[in-house]
C-alpha positions in Angstrom: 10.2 13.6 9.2 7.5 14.4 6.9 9.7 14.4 4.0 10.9 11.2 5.0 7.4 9.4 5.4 7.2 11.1 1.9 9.8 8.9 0.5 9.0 6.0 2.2 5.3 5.8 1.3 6.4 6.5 -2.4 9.2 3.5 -2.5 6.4 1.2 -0.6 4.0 1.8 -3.9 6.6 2.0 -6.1 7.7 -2.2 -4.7 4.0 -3.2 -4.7 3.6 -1.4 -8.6 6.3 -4.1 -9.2 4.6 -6.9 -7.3 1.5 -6.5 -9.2 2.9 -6.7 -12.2 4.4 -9.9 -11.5 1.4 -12.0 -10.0 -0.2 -14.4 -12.4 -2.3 -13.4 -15.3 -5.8 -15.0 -13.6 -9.0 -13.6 -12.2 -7.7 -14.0 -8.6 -4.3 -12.2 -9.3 -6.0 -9.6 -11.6 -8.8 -8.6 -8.5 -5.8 -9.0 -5.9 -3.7 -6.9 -7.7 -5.7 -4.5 -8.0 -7.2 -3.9 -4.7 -3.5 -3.9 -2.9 -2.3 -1.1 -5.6 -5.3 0.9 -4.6 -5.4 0.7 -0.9 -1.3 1.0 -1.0 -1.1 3.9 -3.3 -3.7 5.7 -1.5 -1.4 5.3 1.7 0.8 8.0 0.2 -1.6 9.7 -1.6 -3.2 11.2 1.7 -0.1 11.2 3.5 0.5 14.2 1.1 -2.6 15.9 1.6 -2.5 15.7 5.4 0.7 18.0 4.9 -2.0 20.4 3.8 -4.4 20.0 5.9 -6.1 23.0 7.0 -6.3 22.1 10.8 -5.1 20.1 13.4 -8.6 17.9 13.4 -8.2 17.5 9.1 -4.9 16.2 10.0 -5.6 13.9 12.2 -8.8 12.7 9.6 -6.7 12.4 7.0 -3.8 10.4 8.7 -6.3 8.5 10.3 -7.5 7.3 6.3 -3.6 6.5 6.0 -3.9 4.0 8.9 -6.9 2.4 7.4 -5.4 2.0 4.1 -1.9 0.6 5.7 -4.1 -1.9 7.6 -5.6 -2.7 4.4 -2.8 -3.1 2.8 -1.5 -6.1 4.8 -4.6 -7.7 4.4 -3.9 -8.0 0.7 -0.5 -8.5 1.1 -1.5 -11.5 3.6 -4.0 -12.8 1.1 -1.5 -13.2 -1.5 0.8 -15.1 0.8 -1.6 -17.8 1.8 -3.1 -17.9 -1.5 0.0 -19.1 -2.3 0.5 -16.9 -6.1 3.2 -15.0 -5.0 6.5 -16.7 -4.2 7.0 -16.2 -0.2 11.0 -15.0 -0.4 9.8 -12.6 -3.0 6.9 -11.2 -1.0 9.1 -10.8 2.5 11.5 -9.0 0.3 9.2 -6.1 -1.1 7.3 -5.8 2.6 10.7 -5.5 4.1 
């Protein structure tokens, strides 16, 4: 399982490193951007160091950062939707 999770937060950033680089070249794709591949990236970044965490209560911190980022996350990704500077199909396809 935690191998898996592994994978599948490192495909999800690897998608979004994609998205970025395809929104516009403007302030409000450049501050976007950049606030989804930070809050996304980070999702498997502490997923990773919750596998080392040093008790069950730094676990449970750690994951706990993973939810906030995730929840994060959408919020961007639902910006960028009804912003409208993304196309829709395209978006639904790297959330999916």
């Amino acid at each position: 399982m935690a191998a898996e999770l592994k994978e599948r937060t490192f495909q999800f950033s690897l998608r979004i490193v994609r998205l970025v680089e395809s929104l516009p070249a403007s302030c409000i794709g450049d501050v976007f951007g950049r606030q989804l591949l930070r809050c996304t990236t980070s999702v498997g970044a502490n997923d990773r160091a919750a596998c080392r965490a040093k008790s069950d209560k730094d676990f449970l911190s750690k994951m706990k950062i993973c939810e906030e980022e995730i929840d994060e996350s959408i919020y961007w990704l639902n910006l960028i939707k009804h912003a409208q500077i993304f196309p829709e199909g395209k978006l639904d396809a790297v959330i999916s």
